[in-house]
Structures are given as C-alpha cells and as structure tokens.
Backbone as a ProteinNet text record, in pm:
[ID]
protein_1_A
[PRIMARY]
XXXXXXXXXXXXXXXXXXXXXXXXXXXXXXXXXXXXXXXXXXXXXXXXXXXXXXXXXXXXXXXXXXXXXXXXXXXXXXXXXXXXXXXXXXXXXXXX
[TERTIARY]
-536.8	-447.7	-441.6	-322.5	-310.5	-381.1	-434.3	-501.9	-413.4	-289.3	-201.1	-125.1	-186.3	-146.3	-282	-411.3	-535.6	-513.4	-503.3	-493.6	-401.3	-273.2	-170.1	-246.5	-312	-360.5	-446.8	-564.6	-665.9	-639.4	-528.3	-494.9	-357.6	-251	-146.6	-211.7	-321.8	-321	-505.5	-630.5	-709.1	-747.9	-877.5	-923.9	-841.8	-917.3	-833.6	-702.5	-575.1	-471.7	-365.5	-418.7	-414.7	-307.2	-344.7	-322.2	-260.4	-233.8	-116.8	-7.5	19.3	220.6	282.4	291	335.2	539.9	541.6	692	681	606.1	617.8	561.6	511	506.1	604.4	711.4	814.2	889.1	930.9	993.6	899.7	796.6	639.3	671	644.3	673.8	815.3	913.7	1044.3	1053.8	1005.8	957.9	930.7	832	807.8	900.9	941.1	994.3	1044	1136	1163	1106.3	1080.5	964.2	810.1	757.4	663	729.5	797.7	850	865.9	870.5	895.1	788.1	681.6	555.5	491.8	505.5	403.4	457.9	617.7	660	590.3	606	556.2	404.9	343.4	192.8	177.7	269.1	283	310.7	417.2	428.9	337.9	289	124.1	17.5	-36.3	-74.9	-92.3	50.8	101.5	74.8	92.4	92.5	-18.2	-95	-248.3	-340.9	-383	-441.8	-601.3	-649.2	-781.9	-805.5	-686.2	-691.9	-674	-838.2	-831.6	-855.3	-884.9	-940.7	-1091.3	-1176.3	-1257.8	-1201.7	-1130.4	-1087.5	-998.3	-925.7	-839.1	-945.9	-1033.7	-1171.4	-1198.3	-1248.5	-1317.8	-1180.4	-1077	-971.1	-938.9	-967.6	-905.6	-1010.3	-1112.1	-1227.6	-1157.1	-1025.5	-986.2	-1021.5	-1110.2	-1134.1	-990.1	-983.9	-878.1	-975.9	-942.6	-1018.4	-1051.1	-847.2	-839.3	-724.9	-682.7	-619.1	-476.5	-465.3	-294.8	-275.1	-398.9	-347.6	-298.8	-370.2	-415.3	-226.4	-221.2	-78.2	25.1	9.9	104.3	168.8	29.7	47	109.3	49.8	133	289.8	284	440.1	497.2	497.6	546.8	537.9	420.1	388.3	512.1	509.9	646.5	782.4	776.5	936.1	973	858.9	871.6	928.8	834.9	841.2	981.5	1018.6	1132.9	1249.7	1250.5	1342.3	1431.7	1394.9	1408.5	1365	1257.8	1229.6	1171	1192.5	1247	1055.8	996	810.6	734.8	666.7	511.5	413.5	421.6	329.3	164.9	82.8	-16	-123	-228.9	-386.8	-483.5	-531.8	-592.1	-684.9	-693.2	-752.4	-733.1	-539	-461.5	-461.7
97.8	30.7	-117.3	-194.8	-308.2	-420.1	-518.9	-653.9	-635.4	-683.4	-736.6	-609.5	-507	-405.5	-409.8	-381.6	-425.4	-522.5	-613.8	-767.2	-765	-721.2	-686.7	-606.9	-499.4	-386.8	-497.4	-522.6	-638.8	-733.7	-770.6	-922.8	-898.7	-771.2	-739.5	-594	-523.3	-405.1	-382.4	-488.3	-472.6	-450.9	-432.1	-399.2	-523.8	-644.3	-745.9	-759.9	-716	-759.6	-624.5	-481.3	-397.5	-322.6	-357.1	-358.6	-460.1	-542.8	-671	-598.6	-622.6	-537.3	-672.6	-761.8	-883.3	-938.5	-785	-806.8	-847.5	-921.7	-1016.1	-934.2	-810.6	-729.9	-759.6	-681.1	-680.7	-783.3	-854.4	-1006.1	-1044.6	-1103.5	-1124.2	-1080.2	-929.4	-898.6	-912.3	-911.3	-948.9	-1113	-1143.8	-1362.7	-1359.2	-1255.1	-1317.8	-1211.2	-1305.6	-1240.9	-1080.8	-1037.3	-933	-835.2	-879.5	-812	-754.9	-893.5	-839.1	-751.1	-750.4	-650.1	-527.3	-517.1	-377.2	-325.6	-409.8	-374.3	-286.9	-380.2	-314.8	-197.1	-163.6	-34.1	41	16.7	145.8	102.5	45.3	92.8	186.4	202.7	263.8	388.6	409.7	535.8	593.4	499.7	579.7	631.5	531.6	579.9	702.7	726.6	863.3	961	963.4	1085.3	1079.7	1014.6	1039.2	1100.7	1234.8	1332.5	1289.2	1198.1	1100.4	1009.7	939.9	827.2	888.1	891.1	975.5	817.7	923.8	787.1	735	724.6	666.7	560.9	561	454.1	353.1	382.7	319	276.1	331.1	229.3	133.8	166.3	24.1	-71.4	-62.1	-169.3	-247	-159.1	-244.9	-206	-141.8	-121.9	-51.3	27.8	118.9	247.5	383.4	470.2	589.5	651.3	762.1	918	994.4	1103.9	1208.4	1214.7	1303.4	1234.5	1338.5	1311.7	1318.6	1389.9	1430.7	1318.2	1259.6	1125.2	1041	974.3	886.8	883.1	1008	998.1	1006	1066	1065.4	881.6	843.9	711.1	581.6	614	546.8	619.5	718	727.1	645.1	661.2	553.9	445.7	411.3	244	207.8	302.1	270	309.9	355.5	360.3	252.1	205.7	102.6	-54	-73	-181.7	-140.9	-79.8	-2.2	66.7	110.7	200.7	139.2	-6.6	-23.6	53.8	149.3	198.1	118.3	151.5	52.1	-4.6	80.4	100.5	69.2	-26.9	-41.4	49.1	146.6	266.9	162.3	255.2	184.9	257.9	244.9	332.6	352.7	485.1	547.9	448	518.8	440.5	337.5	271.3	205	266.1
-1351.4	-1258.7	-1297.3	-1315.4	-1309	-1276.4	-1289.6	-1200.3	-1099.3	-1124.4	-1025.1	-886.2	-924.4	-882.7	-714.4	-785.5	-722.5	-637.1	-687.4	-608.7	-469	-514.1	-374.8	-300.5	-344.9	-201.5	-126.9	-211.9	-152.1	-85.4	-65.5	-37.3	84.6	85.9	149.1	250.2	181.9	238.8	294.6	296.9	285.2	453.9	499.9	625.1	720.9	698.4	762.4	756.3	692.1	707.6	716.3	685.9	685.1	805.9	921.9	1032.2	1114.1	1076.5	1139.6	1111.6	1240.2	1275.2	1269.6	1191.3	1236.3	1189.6	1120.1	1003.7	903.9	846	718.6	634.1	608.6	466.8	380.7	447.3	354.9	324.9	387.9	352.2	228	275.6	208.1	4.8	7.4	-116.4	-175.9	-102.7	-156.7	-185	-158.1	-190.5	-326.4	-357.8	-474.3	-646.2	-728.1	-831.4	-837.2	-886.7	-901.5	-955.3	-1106.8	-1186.6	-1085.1	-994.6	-942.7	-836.5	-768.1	-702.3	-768.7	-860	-964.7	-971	-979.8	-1059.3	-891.8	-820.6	-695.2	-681.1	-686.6	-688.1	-731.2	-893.7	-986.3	-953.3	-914.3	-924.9	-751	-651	-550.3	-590.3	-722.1	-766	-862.4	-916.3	-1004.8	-908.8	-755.5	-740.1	-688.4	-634.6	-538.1	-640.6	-779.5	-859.7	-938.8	-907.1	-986.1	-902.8	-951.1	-930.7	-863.7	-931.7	-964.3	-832.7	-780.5	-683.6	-512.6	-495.4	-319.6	-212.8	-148.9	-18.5	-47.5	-162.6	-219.9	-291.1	-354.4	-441.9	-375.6	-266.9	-172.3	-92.5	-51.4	50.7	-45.3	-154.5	-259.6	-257.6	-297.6	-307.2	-162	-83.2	71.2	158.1	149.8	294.3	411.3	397.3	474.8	466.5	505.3	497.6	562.5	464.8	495.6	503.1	615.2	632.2	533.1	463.9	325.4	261.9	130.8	36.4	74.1	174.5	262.3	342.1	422.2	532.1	445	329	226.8	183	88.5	70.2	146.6	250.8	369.6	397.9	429	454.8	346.7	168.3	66.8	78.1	66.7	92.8	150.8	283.2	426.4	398	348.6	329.7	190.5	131.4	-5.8	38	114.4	136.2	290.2	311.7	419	329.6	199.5	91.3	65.7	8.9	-92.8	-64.1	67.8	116.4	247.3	295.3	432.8	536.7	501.4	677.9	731.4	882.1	999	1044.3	1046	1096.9	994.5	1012.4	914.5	977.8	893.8	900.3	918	978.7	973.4	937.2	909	859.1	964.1	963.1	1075.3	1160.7	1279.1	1352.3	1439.9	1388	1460.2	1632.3
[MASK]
++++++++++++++++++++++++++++++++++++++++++++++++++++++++++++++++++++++++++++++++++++++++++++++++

C-alpha cells in the first residue's frame, strides 16, 4: 500500500477523527490536487479487492476495530462512494 495511501486513513479515517459527522470529509479530500484525489481512490479500490486486507490491518492503520471482513467492506464501499460518488451520508464505523 502506498505511504500516501496509509497516511490519509491515519490522519482522515483514524479512531479520533473517524467518527466526526462534521461534512468536511469530502470537501477536505477534494481541496487537495487531483492526482491525489485519484490516488486515494485507487488505493480505496485496492483495498476493497485485496483478498489479504481484513479488519486487522484496518485496526493497525486507524485503531478502528471491525467485527468481520463483510462490515469492514460493507463500510469501505460506503465510505468510497461517499468520497467518489456524491452519496448524501458519511457512513460511519461500528459502534457509532
């Protein structure tokens, strides 16, 4: 996975910030460059299709625990088509 790929979850998606309904995700990542806008995409779509990346590896990057591998992706979905798609809800991670 990318530095810069890492860094966004940690810093946009980690325990502390994880959970702010506040709107500014998406504005937020559309601010900066296009290219990086591309990039967080496709690393949203690597991680959805890598076989390898469960809710262990998503706890180490952000300290959010996901129950299984179905919430985990359930929730990157949502969370990428929330970035990417205009849906209307910032999905949020269990426990909200």
């Amino acid at each position: 996975m990318d530095a810069r790929i890492r860094n966004y979850f940690r810093v946009y998606l980690d325990l502390e910030r994880g959970y702010e309904n506040t709107g500014d995700l998406r504005p937020t990542l559309l601010s900066f460059s296009d290219s990086y806008v591309k990039l967080i995409r496709e690393g949203f779509e690597q991680i959805m299709s890598d076989d390898s990346f469960g809710p262990a590896e998503y706890g180490r990057l952000t300290d959010i625990e996901f129950p299984d591998r179905e919430t985990l992706h359930a929730y990157l979905r949502s969370m990428y088509d929330y970035l990417s798609n205009d849906e209307s809800e910032r999905p949020m991670p269990p426990g909200y």
